[in-house]
C-alpha positions in Angstrom: 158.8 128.3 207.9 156.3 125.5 207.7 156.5 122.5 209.0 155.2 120.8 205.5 157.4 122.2 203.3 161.1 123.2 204.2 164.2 124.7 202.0 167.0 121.6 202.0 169.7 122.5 204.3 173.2 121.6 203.5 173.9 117.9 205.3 177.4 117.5 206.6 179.0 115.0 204.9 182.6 113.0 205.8 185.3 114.0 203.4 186.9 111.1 202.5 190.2 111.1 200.0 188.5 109.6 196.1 190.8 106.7 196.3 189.4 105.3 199.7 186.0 105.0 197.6 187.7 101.7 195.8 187.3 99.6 199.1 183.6 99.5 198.0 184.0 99.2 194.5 184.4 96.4 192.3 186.5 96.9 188.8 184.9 97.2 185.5 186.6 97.9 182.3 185.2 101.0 180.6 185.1 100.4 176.8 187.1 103.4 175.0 188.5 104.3 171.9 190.8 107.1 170.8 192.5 109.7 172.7 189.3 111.3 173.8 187.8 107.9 175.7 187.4 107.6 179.1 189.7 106.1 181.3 189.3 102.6 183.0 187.6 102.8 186.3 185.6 101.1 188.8 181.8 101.0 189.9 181.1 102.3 193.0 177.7 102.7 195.2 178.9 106.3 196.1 178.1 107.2 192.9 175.0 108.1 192.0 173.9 109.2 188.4 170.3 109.7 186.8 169.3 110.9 183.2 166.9 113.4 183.2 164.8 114.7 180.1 165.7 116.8 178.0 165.7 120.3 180.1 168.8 122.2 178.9 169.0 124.7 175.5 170.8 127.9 175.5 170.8 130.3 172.5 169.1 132.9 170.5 167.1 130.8 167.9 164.7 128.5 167.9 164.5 124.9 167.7 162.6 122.0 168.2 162.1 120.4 172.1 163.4 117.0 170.5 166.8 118.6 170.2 167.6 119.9 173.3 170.1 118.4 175.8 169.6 115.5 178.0 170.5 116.3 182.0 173.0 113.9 183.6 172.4 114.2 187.0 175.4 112.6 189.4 176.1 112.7 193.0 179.3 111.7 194.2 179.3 110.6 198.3 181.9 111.4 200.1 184.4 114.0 197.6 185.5 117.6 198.3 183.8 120.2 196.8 185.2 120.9 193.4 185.6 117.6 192.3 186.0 117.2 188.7 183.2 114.9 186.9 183.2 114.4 182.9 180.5 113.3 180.9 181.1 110.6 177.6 178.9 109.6 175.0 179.5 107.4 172.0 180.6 108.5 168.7 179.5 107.7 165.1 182.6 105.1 164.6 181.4 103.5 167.8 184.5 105.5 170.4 183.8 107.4 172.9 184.0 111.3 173.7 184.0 113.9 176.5 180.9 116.3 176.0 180.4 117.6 179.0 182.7 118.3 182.5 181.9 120.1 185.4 182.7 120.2 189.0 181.0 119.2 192.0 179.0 121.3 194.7 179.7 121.1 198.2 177.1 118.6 198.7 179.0 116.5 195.8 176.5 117.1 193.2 177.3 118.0 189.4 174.3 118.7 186.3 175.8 117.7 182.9 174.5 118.0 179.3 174.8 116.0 176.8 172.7 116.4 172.9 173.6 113.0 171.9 171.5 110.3 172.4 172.4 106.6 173.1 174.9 105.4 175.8 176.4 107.3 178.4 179.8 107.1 180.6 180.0 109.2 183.6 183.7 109.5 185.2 185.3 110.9 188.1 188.4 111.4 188.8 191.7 109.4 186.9 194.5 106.5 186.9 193.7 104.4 189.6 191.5 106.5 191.2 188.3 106.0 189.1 185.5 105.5 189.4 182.1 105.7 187.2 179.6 104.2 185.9 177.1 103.8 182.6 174.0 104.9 181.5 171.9 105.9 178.6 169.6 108.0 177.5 167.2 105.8 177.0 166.6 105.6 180.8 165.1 109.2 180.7 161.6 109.0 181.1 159.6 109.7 177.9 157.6 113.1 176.7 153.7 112.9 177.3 153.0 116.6 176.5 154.8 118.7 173.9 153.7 122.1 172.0 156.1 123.3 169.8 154.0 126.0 168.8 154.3 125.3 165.2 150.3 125.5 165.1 148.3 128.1 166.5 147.4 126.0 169.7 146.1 129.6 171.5 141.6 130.0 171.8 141.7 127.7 168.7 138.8 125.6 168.7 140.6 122.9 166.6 143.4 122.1 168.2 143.8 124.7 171.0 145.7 123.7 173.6 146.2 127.0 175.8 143.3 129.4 176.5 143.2 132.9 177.8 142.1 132.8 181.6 139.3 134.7 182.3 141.6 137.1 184.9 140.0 140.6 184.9 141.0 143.3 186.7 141.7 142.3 190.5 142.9 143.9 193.9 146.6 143.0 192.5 146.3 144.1 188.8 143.8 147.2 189.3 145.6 148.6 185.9 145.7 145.3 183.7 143.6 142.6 182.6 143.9 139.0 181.1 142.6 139.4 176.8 143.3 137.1 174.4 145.3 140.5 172.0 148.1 139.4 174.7 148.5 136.3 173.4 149.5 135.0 170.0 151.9 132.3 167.9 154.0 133.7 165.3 156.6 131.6 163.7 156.7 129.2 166.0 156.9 131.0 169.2 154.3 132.0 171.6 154.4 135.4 172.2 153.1 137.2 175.4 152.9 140.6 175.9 152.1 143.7 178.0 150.7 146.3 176.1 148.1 148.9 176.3 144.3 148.7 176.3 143.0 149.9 173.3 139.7 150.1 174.9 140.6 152.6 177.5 142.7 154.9 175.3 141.7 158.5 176.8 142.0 156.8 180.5 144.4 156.6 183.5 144.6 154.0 186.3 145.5 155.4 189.5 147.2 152.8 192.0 145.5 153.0 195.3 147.3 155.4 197.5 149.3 156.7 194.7 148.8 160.0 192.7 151.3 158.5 190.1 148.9 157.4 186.6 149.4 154.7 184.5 148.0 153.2 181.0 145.3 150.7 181.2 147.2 147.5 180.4 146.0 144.3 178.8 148.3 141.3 179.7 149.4 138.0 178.1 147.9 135.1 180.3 147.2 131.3 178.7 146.6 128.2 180.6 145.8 124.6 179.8 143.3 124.2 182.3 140.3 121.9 181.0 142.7 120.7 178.3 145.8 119.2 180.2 147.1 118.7 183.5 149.4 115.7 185.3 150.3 114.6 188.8 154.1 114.5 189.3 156.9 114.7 186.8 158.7 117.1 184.9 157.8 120.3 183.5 159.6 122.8 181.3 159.2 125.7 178.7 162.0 127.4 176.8 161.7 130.9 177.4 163.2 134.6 177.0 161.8 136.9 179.0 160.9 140.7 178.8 163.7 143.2 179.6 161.8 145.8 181.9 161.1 146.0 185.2 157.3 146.9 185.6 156.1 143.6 184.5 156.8 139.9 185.1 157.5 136.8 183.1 155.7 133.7 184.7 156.3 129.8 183.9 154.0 128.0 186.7 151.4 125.4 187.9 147.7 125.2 189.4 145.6 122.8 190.8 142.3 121.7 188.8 139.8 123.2 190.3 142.0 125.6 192.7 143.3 125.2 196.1 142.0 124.0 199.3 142.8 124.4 203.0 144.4 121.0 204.2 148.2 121.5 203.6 149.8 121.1 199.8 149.1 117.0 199.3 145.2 117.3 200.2 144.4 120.8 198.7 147.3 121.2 196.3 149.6 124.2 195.0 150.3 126.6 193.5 154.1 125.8 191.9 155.7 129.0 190.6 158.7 127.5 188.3 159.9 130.9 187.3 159.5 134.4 187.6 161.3 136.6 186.1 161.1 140.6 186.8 163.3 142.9 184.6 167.7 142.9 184.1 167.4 145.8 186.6 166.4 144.4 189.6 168.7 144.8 192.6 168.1 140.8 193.6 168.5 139.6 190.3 165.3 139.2 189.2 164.5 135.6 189.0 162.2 133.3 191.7 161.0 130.5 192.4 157.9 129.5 194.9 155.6 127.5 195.7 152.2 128.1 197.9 149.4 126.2 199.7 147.2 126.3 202.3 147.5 125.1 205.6 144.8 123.4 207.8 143.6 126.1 209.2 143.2 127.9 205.8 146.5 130.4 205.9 148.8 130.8 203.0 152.1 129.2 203.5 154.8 130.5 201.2 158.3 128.7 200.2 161.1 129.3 197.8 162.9 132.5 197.2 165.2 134.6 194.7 167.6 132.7 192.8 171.2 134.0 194.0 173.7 134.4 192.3 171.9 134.4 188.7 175.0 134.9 186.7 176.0 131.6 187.7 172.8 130.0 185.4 173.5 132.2 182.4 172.9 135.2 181.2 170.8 137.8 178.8 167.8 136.3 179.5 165.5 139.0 176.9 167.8 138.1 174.3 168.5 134.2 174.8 166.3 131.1 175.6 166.7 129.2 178.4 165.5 126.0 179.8 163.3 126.6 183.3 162.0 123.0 184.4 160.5 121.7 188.0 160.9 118.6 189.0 158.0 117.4 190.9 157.6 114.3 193.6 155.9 113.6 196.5 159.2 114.4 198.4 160.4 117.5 196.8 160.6 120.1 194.1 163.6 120.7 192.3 163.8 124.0 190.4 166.6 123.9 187.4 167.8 126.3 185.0 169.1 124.4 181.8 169.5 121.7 184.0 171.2 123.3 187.0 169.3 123.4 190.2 168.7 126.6 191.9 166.4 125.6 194.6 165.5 122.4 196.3 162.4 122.4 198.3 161.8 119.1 200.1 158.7 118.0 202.2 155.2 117.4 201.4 154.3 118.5 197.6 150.9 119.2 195.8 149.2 115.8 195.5 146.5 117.1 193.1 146.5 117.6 189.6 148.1 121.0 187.8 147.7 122.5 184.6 150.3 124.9 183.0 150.5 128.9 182.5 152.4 130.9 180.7 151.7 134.9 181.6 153.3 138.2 181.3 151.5 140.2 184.0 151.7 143.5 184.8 150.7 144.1 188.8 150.1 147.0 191.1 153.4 146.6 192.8 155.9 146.6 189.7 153.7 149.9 187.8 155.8 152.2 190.0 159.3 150.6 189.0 158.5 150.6 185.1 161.2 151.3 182.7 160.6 150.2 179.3 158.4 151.0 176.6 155.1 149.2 175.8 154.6 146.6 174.4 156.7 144.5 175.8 157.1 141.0 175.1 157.8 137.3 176.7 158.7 134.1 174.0 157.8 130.7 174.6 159.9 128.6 172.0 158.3 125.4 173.5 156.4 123.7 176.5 156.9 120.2 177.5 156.0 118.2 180.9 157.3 114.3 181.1 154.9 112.1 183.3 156.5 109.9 186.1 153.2 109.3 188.3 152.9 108.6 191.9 155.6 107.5 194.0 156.1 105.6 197.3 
């Protein structure tokens, strides 16, 4: 593993009963109204809460980035694993309701959603026992990029925001190639897809080593380099992915002007957000990595298979989901509508990266292929909130 870029390890933490917290807390009166208020409780500096964008929106239709779910992020010090925490937000007749309750991990952290804006009450625990503390919504940090996809923002000279990259066949995609037929906005989606070359229609690609043939393949592969990129933030796309194995959904980052030996801050990375490679696969499908290059010029790998996919959601061809990354100088965190799924701390990509969205079709999935071209990958939205360096 390198020594610039490590997967989080559990820490130990004391357990410590929820009412010893009060001995550090002072009271505060939380202001509720009706049955579904939150109780009083008290402030305490073992809780920890943050509002994150807007990173979390299930479901089967589409809708507009500016109504998806703001991420309350909470971390409770010193509470057992399973610790409820509950989520309020203010009603029209100025009360106070629960929208959102979860329980803690074993490192006493909790992801909560909530899709209306203003202020915020975060509670744990009851009676005399509680503590908590408010926020707002208004401390999230603000969009800078957004593409709804309501214009066709793909190779349009107007107001194109995405291009097709100039990918041709390769050592890993001897059978497919980046062409601009892959990619397209229709009602408000981007659609990718994998389907076959119409300019090879009476050939076969052979895989190297393999007697196995396969259609000639064009792929859906758009970027924003030379028309956006940021250094450190958030960054997140709604997305349903294909279905079949044999192909792979992408959501992921580059460096302007590409890598370079040095370790991630000097030379950058390359941050995989999502990758998504048929309902069928035995691990479950879904990764997240990020690469750079060391001093000495070797490729350094980090990340891994999400486990335990179920846990984030489900039907993933035939819902979107939220996949975001937050990025600092310290870590990455990978989320799935707002729950993490990987946590990679040390030294980060210190250059600047531009987004891509891809449905590619390698050498090593052809073999495993079981679905019917064309297949597709939807992009309901795209969005990245700036937060710039950090000390």
């Amino acid at each position: 593993m390198s020594r610039n870029l490590r997967l989080a390890t559990r820490s130990a933490r004391s357990r410590r009963v929820l009412s010893g917290l009060l001995a550090v807390a002072f009271v505060t009166t939380a202001c509720s109204s009706g049955d579904d208020g939150p109780p009083s409780y008290s402030a305490s500096d073992d809780l920890e809460v943050r509002v994150l964008p807007q990173l979390a929106a299930t479901g089967e239709d589409t809708e507009s980035a500016d109504d998806a779910a703001w991420v309350v992020d909470a971390t409770v010090d010193g509470v057992d694993e399973g610790t409820t925490v509950t989520l309020y937000a203010t009603t029209d007749d100025g009360g106070w309701e629960s929208v959102s309750e979860d329980e803690t991990d074993d490192e006493g952290r909790v992801a909560l959603t909530t899709r209306t804006p203003g202020d915020l009450q975060v509670v744990v625990g009851d009676d005399d026992d509680a503590i908590g503390a408010k926020v707002s919504t208004d401390d999230a940090p603000e969009a800078t990029f957004t593409d709804d996809f309501d214009k066709d923002s793909v190779d349009e000279k107007k107001h194109g925001l995405w291009t097709t990259r100039a990918v041709g066949v390769t050592s890993v995609r001897t059978c497919s190639r980046a062409d601009a037929d892959g990619a397209a906005v229709d009602d408000g989606v981007l659609v990718l897809s994998v389907l076959e070359d119409p300019t090879k229609d009476d050939e076969e690609c052979r895989l190297p080593g393999r007697r196995k043939q396969f259609p000639y393949r064009i792929n859906g592969h758009v970027g924003t380099e030379g028309t956006y990129g940021f250094t450190y933030g958030y960054a997140a796309a709604r997305i349903k992915t294909q279905s079949a194995r044999g192909q792979h959904s992408a959501f992921w980052m580059q460096p302007i002007g590409g890598q370079t030996k040095g370790g991630a801050k000097k030379g950058g990375a390359e941050i995989d957000i999502m990758e998504y490679f048929g309902d069928d696969h035995p691990e479950g499908g879904l990764t997240s990595f990020t690469y750079f290059l060391d001093k000495a010029g070797k490729k350094q790998t980090v990340g891994g298979w999400v486990p335990d996919l179920d846990q984030y959601g489900e039907g993933w061809a035939d819902q979107y989901h939220v996949f975001s990354v937050e990025w600092t100088p310290q870590e990455y965190v990978f989320r799935i509508d707002g729950k993490v799924t990987h946590r990679l701390e040390g030294e980060t990509s210190g250059k600047p990266e531009f987004l891509i969205l891809s449905l590619l079709s390698s050498d090593y999935e052809l073999p495993r292929f079981n679905g019917e071209l064309p297949e597709h990958m939807e992009v309901d939205w795209a969005r990245v909130w700036e937060t710039g360096p950090k000390s």
